[in-house]
Every structure is written in C-alpha cells, then in structure tokens.
N, C-alpha and C positions, 0 to 999 in steps of 0.2 A: 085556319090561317094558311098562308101559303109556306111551302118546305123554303127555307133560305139557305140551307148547309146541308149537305151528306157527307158526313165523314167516314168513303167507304173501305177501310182497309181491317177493318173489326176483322180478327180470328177466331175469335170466340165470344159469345155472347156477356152483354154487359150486366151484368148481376148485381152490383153491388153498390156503388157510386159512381157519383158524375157531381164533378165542382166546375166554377167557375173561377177564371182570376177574378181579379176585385176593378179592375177597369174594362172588362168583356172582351180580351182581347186571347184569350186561353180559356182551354177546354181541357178536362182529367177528365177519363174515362178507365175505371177498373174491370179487365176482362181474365178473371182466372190469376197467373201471376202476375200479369202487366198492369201500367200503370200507363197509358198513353196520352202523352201532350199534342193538344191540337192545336190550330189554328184557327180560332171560330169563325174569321172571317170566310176562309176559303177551305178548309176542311181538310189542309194538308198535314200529314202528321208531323211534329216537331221534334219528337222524342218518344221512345220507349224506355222503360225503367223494369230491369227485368226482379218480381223480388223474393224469388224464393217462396213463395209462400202467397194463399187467394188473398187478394187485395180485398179489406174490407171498409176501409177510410183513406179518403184522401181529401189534402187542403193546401190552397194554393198558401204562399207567403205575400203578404201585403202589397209587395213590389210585382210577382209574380216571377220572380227568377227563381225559385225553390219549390216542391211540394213537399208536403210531407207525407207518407201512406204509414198503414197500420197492416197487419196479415196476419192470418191464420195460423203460421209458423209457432212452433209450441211456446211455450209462454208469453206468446204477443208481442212480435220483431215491428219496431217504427223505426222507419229511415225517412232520412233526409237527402233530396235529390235533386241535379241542377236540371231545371226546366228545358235550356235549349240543348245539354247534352244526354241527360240522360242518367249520366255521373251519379252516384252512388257518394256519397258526403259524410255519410254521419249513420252509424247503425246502433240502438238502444235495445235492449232487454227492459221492455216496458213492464213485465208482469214477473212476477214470483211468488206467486201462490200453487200448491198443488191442484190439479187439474184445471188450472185457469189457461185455455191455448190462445186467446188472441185479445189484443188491444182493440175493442169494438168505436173507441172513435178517437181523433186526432187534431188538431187547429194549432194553429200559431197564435201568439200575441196579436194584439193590435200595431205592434211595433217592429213586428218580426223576429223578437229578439230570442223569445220563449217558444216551447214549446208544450203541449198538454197531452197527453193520455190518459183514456180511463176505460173501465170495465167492472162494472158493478160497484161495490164501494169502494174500490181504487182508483186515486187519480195519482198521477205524477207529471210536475213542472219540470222541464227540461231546459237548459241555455244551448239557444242555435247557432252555429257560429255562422 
C-alpha cells in the first residue's frame, strides 16, 4: 500500500507498542522511556510523556484525551497522562509481588472511568479520575 504518515521525530527505536485512539485521530508510539502522542493525520508530534521507566503498554482512553502506559520500573509503575500536554495525572504502584518489575499490559474501561493492570496472575482495577 502507499506510505500515508512518517512520523519522523522517533529517537529511539520503537520496541514495544503502538495504539491507536479509538476514533483514528491519535497515535502512541513507546520508544525506551517515552511515550509519544501523534497526530495520525499529519504525523506531527503532540506530546511526549517522559516515564521513568521502558514503556511497555500503552492505551488511549475512550475520548482519547488520556493515555495510560505501564514500564519497566520495579514493581510495575502505570500512569495516567493528558494526551495534548504530556502532563503526568495519576502515578500507581501496580505490582507488589517480589521479583515481579513491570505491569506487562494496561487498558481503560469502556467508559474511561477505570483502569486495568496485570502481569501474570495479577490483575488490578483502578478509578481514573
């Protein structure tokens, strides 16, 4: 098919995930500790979300003004982040088990209200504000 987007400002290779908002109008792209908001239509960056820690899940919020990422950070750090700034909202200690370091996936409700982590037989539901 033909290229329609280059989103060319990548620092570092993207390893991990890439989500979409839920109307096609944003793009997450995890590169090491960033968490970069695009613009799909025209591939201009929106927002960086710097998190501490290799991003290994990320999920738009229904509206698409929030994401949420998960990282590698020791016992599995998920924040909650606003889309067009960047902003930093909400930081969870997803994980408390010994040697467990990262929350491997992440999603919001259908309603945006909640939040999920898990990592093997750990889940935990969060309230987003």
């Amino acid at each position: 098919g033909k290229l329609l987007v280059h989103c060319k400002e990548n620092k570092h290779p993207v390893h991990h995930c890439l989500a979409w908002s839920a109307d096609g109008s944003k793009l997450v792209a995890a590169e090491g500790n960033w968490a970069n908001v695009w613009n799909a239509a025209t591939g201009e960056k929106l927002s960086t979300c710097q998190t501490g820690g290799t991003v290994v899940s990320a999920a738009f919020s229904p509206d698409g003004q929030r994401i949420v990422t998960s990282t590698s950070a020791y016992k599995g750090k998920v924040c909650l982040w606003d889309t067009q700034t960047g902003t930093l909202m909400l930081t969870l200690q997803a994980l408390d088990g010994v040697g467990i370091y990262a929350a491997n996936r992440v999603a919001f409700s259908p309603d945006g209200r909640r939040l999920v982590s898990g990592d093997g037989p750990l889940v935990k539901i969060w309230e987003a504000p």
